[in-house]
N, C-alpha and C positions, 0 to 999 in steps of 0.2 A: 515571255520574251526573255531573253538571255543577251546580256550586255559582255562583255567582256576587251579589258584593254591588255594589248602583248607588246610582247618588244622580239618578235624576230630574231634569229640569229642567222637565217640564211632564206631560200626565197622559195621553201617548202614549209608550207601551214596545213596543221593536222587537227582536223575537228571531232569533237566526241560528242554526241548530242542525245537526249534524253532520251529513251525508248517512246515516251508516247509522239515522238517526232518521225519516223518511222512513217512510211507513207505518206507522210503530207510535204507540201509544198514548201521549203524553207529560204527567207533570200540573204543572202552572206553579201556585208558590205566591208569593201579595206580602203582604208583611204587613212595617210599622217594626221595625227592633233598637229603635229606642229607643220602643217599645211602654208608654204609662204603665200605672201601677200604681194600682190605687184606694188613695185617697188613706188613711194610717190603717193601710193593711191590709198588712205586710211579706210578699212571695213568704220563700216555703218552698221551699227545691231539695228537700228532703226527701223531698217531697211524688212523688216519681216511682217510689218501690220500692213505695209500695202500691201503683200501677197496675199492676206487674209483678210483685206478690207471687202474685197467681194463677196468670198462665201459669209464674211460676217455679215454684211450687208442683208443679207436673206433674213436675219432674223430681227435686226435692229429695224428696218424703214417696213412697218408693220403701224395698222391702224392700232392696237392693242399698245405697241409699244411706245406710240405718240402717246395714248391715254397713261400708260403710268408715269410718263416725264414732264407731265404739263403742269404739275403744279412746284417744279424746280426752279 
């Protein structure tokens, strides 16, 4: 994975990317860090275990996983 933050000077982006990238599939995302917020409405970091409380769920509510919490 290749991360990288730019700063734009006009609304043409030129990518250069590794040769063993080359035939495969690769997905390019643009979007501001400094992304506003509606106005009034504070973000929640919070807000991201309920997205992951289901798939987490698959591994936590296991008969296995009751036996190694029961003596907590």
């Amino acid at each position: 994975m290749i991360r990288a933050l730019i700063r734009p000077e006009n609304t043409n982006i030129s990518l250069e990317i590794p040769a063993s990238f080359i035939g495969k599939q690769v997905e390019v995302i643009a979007f501001t860090v400094e992304e506003p917020t509606e106005e009034g409405v504070e973000q929640d970091h919070t807000l991201t275990h309920y997205a992951s409380q289901k798939s987490l769920a698959k591994d936590w509510l296991t008969d296995e996983e009751d036996e190694a919490w029961q003596n907590l």
